[in-house]
Every structure is written in C-alpha cells, then in structure tokens.
Chimera marker file (.cmm) of the C-alpha trace (Angstrom):
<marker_set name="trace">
<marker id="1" x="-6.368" y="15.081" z="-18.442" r="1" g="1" b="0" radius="0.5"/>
<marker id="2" x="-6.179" y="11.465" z="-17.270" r="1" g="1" b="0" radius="0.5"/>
<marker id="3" x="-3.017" y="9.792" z="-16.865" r="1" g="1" b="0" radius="0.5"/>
<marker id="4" x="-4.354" y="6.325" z="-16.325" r="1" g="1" b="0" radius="0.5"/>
<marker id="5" x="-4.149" y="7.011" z="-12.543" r="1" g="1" b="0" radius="0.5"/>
<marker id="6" x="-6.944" y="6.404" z="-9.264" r="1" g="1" b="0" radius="0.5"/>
<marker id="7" x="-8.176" y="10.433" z="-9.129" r="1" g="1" b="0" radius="0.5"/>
<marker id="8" x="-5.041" y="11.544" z="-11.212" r="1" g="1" b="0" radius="0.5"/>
<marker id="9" x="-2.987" y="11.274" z="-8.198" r="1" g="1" b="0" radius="0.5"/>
<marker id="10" x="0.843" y="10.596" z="-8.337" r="1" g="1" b="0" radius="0.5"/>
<marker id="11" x="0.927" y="9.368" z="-4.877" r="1" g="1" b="0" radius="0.5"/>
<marker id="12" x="1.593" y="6.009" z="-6.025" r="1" g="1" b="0" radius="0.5"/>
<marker id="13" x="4.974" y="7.430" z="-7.315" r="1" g="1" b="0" radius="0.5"/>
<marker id="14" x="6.478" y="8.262" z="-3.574" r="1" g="1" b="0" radius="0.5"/>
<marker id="15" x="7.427" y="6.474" z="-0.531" r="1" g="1" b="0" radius="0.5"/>
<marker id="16" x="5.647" y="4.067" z="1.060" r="1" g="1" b="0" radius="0.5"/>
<marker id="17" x="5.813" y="6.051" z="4.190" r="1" g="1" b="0" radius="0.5"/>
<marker id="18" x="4.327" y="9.337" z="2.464" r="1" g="1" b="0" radius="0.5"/>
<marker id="19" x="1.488" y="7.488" z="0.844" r="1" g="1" b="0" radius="0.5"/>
<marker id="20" x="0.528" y="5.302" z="3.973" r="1" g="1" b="0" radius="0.5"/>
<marker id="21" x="0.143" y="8.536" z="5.966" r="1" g="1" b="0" radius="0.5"/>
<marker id="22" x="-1.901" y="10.117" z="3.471" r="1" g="1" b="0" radius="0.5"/>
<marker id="23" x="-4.417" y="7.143" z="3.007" r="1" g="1" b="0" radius="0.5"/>
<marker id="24" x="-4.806" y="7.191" z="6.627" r="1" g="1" b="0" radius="0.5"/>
<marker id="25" x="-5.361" y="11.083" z="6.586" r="1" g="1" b="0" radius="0.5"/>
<marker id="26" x="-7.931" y="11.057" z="3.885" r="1" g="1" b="0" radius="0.5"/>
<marker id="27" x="-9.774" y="7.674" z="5.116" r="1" g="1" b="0" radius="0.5"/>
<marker id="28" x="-9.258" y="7.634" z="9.283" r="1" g="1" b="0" radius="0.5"/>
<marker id="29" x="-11.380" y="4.113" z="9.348" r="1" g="1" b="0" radius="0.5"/>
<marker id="30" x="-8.242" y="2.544" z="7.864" r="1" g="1" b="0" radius="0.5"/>
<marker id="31" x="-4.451" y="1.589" z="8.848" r="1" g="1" b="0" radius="0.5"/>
<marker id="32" x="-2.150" y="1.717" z="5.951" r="1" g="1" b="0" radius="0.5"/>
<marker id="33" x="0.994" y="-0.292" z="6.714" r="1" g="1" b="0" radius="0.5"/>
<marker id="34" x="4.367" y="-0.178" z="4.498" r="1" g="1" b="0" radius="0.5"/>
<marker id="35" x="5.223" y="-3.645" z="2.944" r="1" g="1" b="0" radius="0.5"/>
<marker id="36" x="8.322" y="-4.871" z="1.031" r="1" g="1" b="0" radius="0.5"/>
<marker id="37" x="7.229" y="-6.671" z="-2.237" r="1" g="1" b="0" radius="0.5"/>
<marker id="38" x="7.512" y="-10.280" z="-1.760" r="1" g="1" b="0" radius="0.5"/>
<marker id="39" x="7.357" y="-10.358" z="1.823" r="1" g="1" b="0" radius="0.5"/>
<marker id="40" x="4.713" y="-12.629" z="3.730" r="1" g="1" b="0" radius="0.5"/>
<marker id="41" x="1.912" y="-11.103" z="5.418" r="1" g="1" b="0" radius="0.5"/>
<marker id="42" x="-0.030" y="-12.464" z="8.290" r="1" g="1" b="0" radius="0.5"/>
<marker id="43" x="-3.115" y="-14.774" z="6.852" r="1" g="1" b="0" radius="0.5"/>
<marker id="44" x="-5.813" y="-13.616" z="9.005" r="1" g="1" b="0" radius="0.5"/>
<marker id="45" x="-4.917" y="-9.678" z="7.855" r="1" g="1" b="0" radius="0.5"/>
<marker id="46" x="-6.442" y="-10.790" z="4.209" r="1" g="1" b="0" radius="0.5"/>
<marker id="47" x="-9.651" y="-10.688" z="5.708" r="1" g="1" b="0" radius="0.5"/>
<marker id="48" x="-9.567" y="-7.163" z="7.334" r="1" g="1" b="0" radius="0.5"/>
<marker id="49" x="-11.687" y="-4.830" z="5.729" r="1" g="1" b="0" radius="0.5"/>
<marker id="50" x="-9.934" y="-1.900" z="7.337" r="1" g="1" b="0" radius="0.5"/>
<marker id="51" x="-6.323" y="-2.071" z="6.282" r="1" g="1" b="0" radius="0.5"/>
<marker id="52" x="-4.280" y="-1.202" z="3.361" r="1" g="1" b="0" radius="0.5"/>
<marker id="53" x="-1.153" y="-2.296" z="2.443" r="1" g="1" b="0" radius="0.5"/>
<marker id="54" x="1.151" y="-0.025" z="0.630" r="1" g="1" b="0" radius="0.5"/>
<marker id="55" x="3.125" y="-2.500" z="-1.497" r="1" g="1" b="0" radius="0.5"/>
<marker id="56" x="6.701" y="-1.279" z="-1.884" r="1" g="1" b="0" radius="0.5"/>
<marker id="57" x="9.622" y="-2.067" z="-4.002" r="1" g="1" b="0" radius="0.5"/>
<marker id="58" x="12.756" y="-2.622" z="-1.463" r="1" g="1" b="0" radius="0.5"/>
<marker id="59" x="13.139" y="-1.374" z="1.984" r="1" g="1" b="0" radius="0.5"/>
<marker id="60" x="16.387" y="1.235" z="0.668" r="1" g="1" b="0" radius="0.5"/>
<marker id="61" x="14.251" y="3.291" z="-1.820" r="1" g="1" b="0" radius="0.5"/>
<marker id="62" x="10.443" y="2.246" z="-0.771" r="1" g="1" b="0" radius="0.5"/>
<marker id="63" x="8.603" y="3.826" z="-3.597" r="1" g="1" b="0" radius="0.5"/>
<marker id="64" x="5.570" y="2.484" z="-4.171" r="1" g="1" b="0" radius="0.5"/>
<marker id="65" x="4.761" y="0.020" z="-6.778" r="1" g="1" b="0" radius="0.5"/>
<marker id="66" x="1.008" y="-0.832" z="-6.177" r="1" g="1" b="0" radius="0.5"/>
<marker id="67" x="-1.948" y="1.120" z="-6.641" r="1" g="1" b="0" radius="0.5"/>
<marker id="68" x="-3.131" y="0.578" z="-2.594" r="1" g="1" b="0" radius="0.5"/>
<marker id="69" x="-6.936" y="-0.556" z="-2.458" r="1" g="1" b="0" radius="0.5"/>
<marker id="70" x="-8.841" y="-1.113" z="0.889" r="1" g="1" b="0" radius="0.5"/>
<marker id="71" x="-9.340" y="-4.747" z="1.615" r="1" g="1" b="0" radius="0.5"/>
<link id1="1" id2="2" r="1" g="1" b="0" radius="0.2"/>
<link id1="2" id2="3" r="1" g="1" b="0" radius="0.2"/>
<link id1="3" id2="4" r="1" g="1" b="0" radius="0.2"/>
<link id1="4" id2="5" r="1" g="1" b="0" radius="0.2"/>
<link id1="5" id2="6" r="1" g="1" b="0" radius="0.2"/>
<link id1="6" id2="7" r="1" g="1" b="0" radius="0.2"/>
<link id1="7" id2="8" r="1" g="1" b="0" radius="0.2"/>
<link id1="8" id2="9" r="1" g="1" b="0" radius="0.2"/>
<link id1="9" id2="10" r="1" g="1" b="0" radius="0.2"/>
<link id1="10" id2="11" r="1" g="1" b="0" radius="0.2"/>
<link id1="11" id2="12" r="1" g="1" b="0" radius="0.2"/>
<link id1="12" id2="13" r="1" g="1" b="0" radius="0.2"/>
<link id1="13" id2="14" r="1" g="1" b="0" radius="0.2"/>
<link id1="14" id2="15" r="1" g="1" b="0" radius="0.2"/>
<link id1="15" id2="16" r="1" g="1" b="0" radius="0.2"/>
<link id1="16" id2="17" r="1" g="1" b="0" radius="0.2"/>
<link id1="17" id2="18" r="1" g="1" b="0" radius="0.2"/>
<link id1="18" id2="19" r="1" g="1" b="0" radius="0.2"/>
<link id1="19" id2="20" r="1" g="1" b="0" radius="0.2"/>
<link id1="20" id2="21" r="1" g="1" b="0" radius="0.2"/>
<link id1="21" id2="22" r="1" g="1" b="0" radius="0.2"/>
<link id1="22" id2="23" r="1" g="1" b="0" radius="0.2"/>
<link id1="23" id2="24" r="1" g="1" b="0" radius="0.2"/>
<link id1="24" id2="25" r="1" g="1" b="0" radius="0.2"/>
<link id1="25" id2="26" r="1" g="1" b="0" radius="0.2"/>
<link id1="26" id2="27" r="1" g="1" b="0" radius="0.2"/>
<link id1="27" id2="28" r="1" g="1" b="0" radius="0.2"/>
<link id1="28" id2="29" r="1" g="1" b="0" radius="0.2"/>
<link id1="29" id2="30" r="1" g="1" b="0" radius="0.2"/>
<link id1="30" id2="31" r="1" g="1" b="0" radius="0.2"/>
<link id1="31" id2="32" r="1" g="1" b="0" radius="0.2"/>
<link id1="32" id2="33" r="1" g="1" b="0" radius="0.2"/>
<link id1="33" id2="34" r="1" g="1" b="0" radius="0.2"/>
<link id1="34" id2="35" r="1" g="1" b="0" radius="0.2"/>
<link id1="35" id2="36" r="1" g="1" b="0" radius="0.2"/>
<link id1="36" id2="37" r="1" g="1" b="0" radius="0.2"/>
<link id1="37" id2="38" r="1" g="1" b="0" radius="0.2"/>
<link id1="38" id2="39" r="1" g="1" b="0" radius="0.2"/>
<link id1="39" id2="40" r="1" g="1" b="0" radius="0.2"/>
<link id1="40" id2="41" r="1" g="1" b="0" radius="0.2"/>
<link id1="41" id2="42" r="1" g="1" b="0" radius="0.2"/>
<link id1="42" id2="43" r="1" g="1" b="0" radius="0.2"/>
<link id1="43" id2="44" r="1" g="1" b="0" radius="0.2"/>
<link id1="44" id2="45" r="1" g="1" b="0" radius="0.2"/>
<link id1="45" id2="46" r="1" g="1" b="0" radius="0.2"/>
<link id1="46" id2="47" r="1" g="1" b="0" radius="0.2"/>
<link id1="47" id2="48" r="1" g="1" b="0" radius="0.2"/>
<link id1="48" id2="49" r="1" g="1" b="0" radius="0.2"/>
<link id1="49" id2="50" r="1" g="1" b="0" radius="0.2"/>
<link id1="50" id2="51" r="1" g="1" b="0" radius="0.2"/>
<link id1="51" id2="52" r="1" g="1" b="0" radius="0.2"/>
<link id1="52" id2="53" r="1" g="1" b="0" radius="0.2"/>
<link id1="53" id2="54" r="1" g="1" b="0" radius="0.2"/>
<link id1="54" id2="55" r="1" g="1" b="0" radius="0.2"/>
<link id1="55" id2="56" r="1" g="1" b="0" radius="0.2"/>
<link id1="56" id2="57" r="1" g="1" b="0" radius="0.2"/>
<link id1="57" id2="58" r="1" g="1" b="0" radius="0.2"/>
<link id1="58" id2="59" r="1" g="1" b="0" radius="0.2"/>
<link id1="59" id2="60" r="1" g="1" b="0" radius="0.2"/>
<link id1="60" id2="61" r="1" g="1" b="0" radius="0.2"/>
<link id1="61" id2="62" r="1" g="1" b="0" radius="0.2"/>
<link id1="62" id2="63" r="1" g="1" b="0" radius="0.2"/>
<link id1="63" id2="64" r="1" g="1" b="0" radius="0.2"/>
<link id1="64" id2="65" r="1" g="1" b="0" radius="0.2"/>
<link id1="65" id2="66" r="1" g="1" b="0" radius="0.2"/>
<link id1="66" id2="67" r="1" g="1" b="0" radius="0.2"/>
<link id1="67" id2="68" r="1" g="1" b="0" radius="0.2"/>
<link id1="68" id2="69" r="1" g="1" b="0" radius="0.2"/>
<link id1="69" id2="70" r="1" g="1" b="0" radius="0.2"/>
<link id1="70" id2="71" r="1" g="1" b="0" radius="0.2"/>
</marker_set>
C-alpha cells in the first residue's frame, strides 16, 4: 500500500537529527545536515552534489517537513 511517500518510508515524519543520520547510513557519499526552515544557507552549498539538507520545522521540535533529495 502506498501512502504517497519516497519508498513508503515515514522517516520524513521524525527529527531532523534521526533522518540526517539515516540518509547518511544508507547513502555514505553524502552529508545530510539539519536546517531550520527559513534559515539562509551558504550559496556555493546549492551546487554540491553530495549534500542533503534535512529541512526542519523549528529548532524546539525539529521534525521534518521536507521530503530530503540529494542535490
């Protein structure tokens, strides 16, 4: 059964923390980092092919609101 999720997964339902570790687990060639919706990001890191950012609501609760994608 689908539930409109990447691979069915409800990891984009937990904390930032718990999902960046287990992108980097499952994919090694990238570095996840944890980032507060809103916030400003470093220009030249839009051009990395090797991170992900793990989009996050507020820094108190830090679920996830972003499905993560290389790039």
């Amino acid at each position: 059964m689908s539930n409109g999720r990447p691979h069915g997964r409800s990891l984009w339902e937990q904390k930032g923390d718990y999902a960046a570790s287990v992108i980097e687990r499952e994919n090694p060639g990238v570095t996840a980092a944890v980032i507060v919706v809103r916030s400003p990001v470093p220009f030249e890191y839009n051009i990395r092919c090797n991170r992900v950012w793990v989009w996050v609501d507020k820094k108190v609760d830090g679920t996830v609101v972003v499905v993560p994608i290389v790039g």
